[in-house]
N, C-alpha and C positions, 0 to 999 in steps of 0.2 A: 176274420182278420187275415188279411195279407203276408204272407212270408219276409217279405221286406218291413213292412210294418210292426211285425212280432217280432226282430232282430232291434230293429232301433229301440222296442221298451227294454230290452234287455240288458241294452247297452249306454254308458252314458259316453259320449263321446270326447270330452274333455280328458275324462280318466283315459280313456282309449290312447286316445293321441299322446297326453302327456307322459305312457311308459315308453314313446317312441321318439317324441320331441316336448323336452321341459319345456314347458306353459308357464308364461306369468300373469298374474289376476292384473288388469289393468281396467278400471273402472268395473261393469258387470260380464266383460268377455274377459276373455287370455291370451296373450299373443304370443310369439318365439319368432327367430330367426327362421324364415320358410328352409326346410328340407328339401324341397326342391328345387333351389338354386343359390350359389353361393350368393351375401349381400351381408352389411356391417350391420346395420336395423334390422329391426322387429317390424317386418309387416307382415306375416301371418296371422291372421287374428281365428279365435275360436268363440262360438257363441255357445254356451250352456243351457239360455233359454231355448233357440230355434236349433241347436244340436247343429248346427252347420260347421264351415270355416270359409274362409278364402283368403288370398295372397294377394295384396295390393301390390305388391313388388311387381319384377320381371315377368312373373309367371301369370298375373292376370286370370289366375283360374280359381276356383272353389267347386263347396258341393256339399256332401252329407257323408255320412259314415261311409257309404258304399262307396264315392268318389275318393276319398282318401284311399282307403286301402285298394281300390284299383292303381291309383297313382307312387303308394308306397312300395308297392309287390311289382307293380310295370304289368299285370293282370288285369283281365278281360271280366265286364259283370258276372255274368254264369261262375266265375272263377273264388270272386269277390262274397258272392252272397253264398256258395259253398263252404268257405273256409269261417262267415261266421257263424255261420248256422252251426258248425263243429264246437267254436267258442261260447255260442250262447247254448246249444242243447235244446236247437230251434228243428222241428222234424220235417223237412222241406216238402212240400206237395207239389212244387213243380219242377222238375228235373232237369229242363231243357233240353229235353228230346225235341229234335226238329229245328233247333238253334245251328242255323248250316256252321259259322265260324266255332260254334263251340265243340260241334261234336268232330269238326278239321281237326282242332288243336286237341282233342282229348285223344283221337285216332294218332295223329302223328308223337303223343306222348307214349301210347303206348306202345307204337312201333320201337319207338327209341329204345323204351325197356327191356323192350324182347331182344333188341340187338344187343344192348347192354350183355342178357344176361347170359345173350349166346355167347358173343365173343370171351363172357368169365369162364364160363365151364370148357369151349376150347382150352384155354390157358392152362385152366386146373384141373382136370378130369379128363380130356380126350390125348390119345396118342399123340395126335396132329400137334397139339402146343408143347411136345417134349421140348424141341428147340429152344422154343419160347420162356420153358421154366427156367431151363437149363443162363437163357439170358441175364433174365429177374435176380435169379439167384446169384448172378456174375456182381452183378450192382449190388447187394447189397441190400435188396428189399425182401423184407420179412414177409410171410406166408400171412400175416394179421394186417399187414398195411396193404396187401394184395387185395386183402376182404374187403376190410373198411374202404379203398377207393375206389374198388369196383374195376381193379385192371383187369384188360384179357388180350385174347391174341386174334385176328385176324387170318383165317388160312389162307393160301396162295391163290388156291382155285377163283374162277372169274367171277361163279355164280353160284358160291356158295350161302352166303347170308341169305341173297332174292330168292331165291329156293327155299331157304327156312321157312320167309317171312310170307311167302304164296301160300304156302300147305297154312299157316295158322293165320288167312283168310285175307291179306294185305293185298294190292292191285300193285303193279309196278309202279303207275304213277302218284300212289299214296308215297311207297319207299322212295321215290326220286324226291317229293316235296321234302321228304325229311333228311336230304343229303347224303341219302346211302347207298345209292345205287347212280350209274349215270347213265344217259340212252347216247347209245352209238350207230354208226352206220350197218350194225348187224344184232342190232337189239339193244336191251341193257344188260352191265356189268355192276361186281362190286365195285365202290370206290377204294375201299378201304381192301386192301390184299397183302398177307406178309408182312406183319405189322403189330407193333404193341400197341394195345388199343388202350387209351385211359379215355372213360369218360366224361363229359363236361356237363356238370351241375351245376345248376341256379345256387343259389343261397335256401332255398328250400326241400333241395335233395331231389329233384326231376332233372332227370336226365332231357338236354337238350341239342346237345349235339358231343362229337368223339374228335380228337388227337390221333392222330397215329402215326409211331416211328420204326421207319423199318430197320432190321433187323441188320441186314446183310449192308457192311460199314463198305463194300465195292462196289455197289447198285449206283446206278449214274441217277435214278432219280433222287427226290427232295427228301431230307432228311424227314424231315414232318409237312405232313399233309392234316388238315383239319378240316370238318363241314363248314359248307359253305353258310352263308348270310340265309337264312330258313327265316320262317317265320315263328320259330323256337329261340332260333339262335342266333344273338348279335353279340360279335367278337367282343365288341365293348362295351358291353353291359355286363361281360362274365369274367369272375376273378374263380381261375380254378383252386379247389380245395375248402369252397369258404362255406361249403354246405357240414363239411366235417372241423371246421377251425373256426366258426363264427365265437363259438360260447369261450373258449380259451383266450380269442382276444377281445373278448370283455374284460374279461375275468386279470387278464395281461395289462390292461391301458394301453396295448399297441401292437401294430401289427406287422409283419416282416414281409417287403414286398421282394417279392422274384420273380424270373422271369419264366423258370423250367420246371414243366412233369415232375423230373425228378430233384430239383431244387426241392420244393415242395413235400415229395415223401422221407426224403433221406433226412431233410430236418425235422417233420410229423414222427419220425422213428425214431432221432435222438431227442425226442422232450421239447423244442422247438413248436412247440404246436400252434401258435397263433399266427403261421403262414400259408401265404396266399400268393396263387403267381397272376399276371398279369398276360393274356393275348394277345402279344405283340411289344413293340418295344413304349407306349407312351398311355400315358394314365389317360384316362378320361372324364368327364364332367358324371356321364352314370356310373363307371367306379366307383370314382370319388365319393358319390350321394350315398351309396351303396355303404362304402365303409366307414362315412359316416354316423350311422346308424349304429355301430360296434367301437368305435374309437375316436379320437383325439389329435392320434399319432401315430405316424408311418414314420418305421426305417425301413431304406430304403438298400437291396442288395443285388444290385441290375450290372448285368455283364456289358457296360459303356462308359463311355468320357462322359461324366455328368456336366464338367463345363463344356464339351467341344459338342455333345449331340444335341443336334434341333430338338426333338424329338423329347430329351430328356428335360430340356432346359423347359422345356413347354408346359412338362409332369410339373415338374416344381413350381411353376409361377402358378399352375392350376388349384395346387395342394396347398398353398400360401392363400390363394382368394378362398377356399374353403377353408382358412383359418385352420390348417392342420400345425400342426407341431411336425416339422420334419427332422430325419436323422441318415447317417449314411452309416452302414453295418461295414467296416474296415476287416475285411478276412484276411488273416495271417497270411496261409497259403491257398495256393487254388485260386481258380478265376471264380467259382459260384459258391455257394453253398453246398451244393450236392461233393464235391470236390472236396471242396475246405474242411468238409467233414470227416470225410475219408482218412483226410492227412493228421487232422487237428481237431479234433471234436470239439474237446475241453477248450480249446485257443476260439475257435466258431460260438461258442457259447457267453465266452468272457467278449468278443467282439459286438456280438449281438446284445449283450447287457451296458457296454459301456460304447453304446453307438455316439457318432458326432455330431453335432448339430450341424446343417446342412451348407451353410454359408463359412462356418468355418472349416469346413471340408472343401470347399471350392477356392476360399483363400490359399489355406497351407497346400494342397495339390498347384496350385499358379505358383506359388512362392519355392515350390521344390522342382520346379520344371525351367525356371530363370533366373539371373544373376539378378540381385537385389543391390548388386553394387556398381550395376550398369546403366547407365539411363533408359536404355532400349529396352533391358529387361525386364525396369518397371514399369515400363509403358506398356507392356506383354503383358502383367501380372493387373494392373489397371483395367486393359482393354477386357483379359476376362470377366473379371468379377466383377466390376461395374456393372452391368447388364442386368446381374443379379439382386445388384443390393437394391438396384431402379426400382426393381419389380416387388419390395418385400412393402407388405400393404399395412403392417404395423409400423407408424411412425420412432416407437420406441427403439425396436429392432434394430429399424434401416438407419437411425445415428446411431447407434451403438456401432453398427456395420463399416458407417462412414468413418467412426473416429477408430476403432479396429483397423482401418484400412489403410489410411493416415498415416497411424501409427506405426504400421507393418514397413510399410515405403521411405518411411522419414521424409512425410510430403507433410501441406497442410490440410486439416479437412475442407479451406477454399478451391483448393487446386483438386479434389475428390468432388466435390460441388460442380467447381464450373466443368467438369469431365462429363459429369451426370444429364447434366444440363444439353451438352452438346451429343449424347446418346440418346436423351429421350426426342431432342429434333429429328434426328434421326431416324429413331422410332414412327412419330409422327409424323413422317413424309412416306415413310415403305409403308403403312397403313392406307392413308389415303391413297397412295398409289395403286394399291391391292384392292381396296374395297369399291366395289360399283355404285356409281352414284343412286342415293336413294331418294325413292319421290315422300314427300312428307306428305303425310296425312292431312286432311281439312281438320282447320283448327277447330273446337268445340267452340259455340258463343257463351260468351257470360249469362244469357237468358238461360240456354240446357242449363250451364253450370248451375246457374241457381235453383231449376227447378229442380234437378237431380238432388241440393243440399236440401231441399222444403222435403222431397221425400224422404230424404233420410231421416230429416227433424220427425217428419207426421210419423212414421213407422218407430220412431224410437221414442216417441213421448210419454209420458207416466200416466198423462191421460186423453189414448190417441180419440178418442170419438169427439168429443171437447175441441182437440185441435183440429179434425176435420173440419168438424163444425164453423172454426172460426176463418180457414180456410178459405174454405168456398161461400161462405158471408160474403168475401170479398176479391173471390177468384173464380169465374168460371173455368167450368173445365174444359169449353171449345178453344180458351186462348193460349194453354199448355201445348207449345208446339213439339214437345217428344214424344215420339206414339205410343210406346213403352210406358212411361210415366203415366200420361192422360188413362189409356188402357188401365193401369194399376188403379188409378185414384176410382175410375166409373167402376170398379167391379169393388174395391173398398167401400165407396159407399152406400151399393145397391147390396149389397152382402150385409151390412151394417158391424161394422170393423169396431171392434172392441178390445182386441187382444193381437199376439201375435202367433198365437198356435193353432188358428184355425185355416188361416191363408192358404195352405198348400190342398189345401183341395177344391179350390176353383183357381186358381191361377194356373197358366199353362209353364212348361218348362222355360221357354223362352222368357217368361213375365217375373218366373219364379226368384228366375238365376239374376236377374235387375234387382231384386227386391231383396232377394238375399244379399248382395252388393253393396248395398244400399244401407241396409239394417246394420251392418258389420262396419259402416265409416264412423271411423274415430274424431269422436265429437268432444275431445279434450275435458275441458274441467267444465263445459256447460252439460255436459251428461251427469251429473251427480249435484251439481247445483241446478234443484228445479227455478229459481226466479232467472236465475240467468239462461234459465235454454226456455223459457216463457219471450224471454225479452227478446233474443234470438230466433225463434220464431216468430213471432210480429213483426220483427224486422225484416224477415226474409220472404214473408207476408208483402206486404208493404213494398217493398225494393222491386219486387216483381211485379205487386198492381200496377204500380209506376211503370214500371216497364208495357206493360200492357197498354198503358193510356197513352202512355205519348206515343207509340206505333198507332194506335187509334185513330188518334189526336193529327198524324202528317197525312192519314189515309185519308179523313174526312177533311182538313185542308184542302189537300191536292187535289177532291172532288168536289170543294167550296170554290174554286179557282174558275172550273167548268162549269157550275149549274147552279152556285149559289142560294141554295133553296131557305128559307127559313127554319126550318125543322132540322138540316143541316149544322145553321148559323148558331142556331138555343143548343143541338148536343155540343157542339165546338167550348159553347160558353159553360158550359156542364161538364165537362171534362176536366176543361180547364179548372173551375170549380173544384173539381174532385182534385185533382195532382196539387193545387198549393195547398188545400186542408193537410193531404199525405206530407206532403216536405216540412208544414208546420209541424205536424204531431213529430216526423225525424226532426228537425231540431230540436223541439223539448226533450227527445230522450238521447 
């Protein structure tokens, strides 16, 4: 047996999926709000019989155990079937030696680590990081959150890490793939020099790329420097800290977004633990997915104008389509966290528990920055927050929002109405103005469509060989004009197709992922009422012959026109024959 194949007995994928995304039983599959892209509907569906899934949504993908969890981790196969084989106690016989991308990425992982765990022991063990401790200790950071996050220090010299990482077997341009080194017009150098180095982990504790802030507060260069775009490390798929704070913000119901390193440890050291800083100033769609997975609800403790910044307004309208529950963390003193802490621990604490809901944080901030008894300054206090309430994708909210707002101004919620109204044209015009015109796709004809739905009925019937049967009674398979489809049906019934658990060993992948597709469409209440998905079938039997004859039926015309032959003339009259019997029998039913 297969290594892949002794994973899946092992595994039932429903249970799999559903401690990651609650499943509900909806006829004999399960479906949820797809994890992979925000949407209000259930189009994810899960099959327990054929152990698959796929997303009829946006996402348009599916697969098997293996394809999930590469798509849930953002992980590579080799990656995928390692980490179940640990969950099932599966003893893997193929290792993927000679997998060129895998053993790239397992090399550039480990380079990571080594720099990792040089830069710690400079920090904590070498002369060279006196400075450096001497910093740490300035701030405020414990010798235990130094552990647990894997800080270290970076020394001055050009080529001291590349040097490490030669002598323990690395090539220059391994260390250059993994952002740690750069080539210059006289060789390569460290990137990282003079510097507090914090490392940047996934959500499963690999290191994938490094921060670093220099030291010396007179250095003309960048405060922070980070690795670049690797093929480890994308800025925006990484919320730093959330390899050590995922299980606290379970365990929390939410999570405290920042923006800083030390945001980040100074609240992990006051009990704050379910924080997480963000790479840059604006949330993103793999964030979001990401913290998805652990919460509900983000407050939010970002050093910006949450009404004034692009940037931030974008965060929220994104945390809103993913149905978060948002909140804004009001610090007494201090601009961040790392600060407010410093000053006010206890007040940072009561702030972070009693955060504000998001919209009424961008009211009362509008409403304290203008005169509410000026007409210009409600118009100020309008122009902000309108924007907002536009964009809150909960109808309940967004009037709640409206007559809040109303009410706030001594307006009507008409005159908040027709406001809204003249934003979202607005909106609507900078859009189109923005987006490049798109070419549309050829439409599908009603014949795929229907042969596509006969597939899905044949594959999902209670008694598919019966329905074959009746099938192709009355449908050749040369007149199936999808290649995909026809391909399926000639190998279903030269296979002789009885079930649905033997398919995947003569269908190709291409054949496979159609059929998977296929088997997963939601066939409403005719899937559990067999007369009605009998009758349903016949019909779509039927709907199709018809289709078939009358395209017949113009060809042989159009060649009756020309050559008129008798043999011609009797199929014409035969066909004919055949289509009013068909339209009788659909009127009687």
């Amino acid at each position: 047996m297969r290594d892949t194949d002794e994973i899946k007995e092992k595994i039932d994928i429903v249970e799999f999926i559903n401690e990651r995304v609650p499943l509900k039983k909806t006829g004999r599959n399960f479906s949820a709000r797809c994890p992979f892209h925000s949407e209000k509907s259930a189009s994810f569906v899960v099959s327990p019989d054929r152990q698959i899934w796929h997303c009829f949504g946006a996402c348009n993908i599916g697969g098997d155990i293996f394809s999930f969890v590469m798509k849930w981790e953002n992980i590579e196969f080799p990656e995928a079937i390692v980490e179940l084989a640990k969950l099932t106690g599966v003893k893997l016989t193929n290792r993927f030696e000679g997998n060129r991308e895998w053993d790239t990425r397992e090399r550039l992982l480990e380079i990571n680590h080594l720099a990792s765990e040089y830069y710690h022991y400079i920090l904590t063990k070498h002369d060279v990081g006196k400075e450096s401790r001497k910093y740490i200790e300035g701030r405020g950071i414990s010798d235990k959150i130094v552990e647990t996050f894997g800080i270290g220090y970076a020394p001055k010299g050009w080529r001291n890490l590349e040097t490490f990482l030669l002598k323990k077997g690395y090539k220059d341009e391994e260390i250059e793939d993994a952002g740690l080194i750069i080539r210059g017009s006289h060789g390569w150098y460290d990137r990282f020099r003079g510097r507090i180095i914090f490392p940047l982990r996934n959500h499963r504790g690999q290191t994938v790329g490094f921060s670093g802030r220099v030291l010396d507060k007179t250095a003309k260069e960048a405060k922070y420097i980070n690795s670049p775009e690797t093929s480890l490390y994308h800025k925006g798929s990484l919320l730093y800290g959330l390899d050590a704070t995922y299980e606290n913000i379970r365990k929390t119901g939410f999570v405290v977004l920042c923006e800083g390193e030390f945001d980040v440890l100074s609240s992990y050291q006051a009990g704050i633990s379910n924080v997480v800083a963000i790479k840059g100033t604006a949330l993103t769609e793999d964030q979001l997915r990401l913290l998805k997975r652990f919460t509900q609800e983000i407050r939010l403790s970002l050093d910006m104008d949450l009404a004034g910044d692009a940037a931030a307004r974008r965060s929220i309208e994104l945390a809103d389509q993913f149905d978060f529950t948002i909140r804004v963390v009001v610090i007494p003193s201090g601009k961040d966290l790392d600060e407010g802490i410093k000053k006010d621990e206890a007040g940072v604490k009561k702030a972070v528990k009693d955060a504000v809901p998001i919209y009424d944080f961008i009211l009362d901030s509008a409403k304290s920055r203008y005169d509410r008894n000026d007409p210009f300054g409600i118009k100020q206090i309008a122009r902000e927050t309108v924007p907002f309430v536009i964009r809150i994708s909960n109808p309940i909210v967004r009037n709640h929002y409206i007559k809040k707002l109303a009410e706030s101004l001594g307006v009507s919620e008409e005159s908040i109405l027709e406001e809204m109204t003249r934003e979202q044209k607005k909106i609507r015009s900078s859009v189109q103005d923005e987006q490049p015109e798109k070419l549309t796709p050829d439409k599908i004809s009603r014949k795929e469509l229907l042969e596509k739905h006969l597939l899905s009925l044949l594959i999902q019937s209670p008694n598919p060989t019966q329905s074959l049967q009746f099938m192709l009674k009355n449908i050749t398979i040369e007149d199936i004009s999808s290649n995909p489809i026809r391909r399926i049906v000639i190998l279903l019934k030269d296979k002789g197709f009885s079930d649905t658990k033997n398919v995947d060993s003569y269908l190709a992948d291409e054949l496979l992922d159609t059929y998977n597709r296929l088997y997963l469409e939601d066939l409403g209440v005719i899937g559990n009422d067999p007369k009605a998905f009998e009758k349903e079938f016949t019909k779509t039997v039927y709907t199709l012959k018809r289709l078939f004859l009358r395209r017949k039926l113009v060809l042989l015309t159009t060649k009756l026109e020309e050559t008129g032959t008798k043999e011609e003339k009797d199929e014409v009259r035969s066909i004919s024959l055949e289509l009013k019997k068909i339209e009788e029998k659909d009127n009687k039913s």
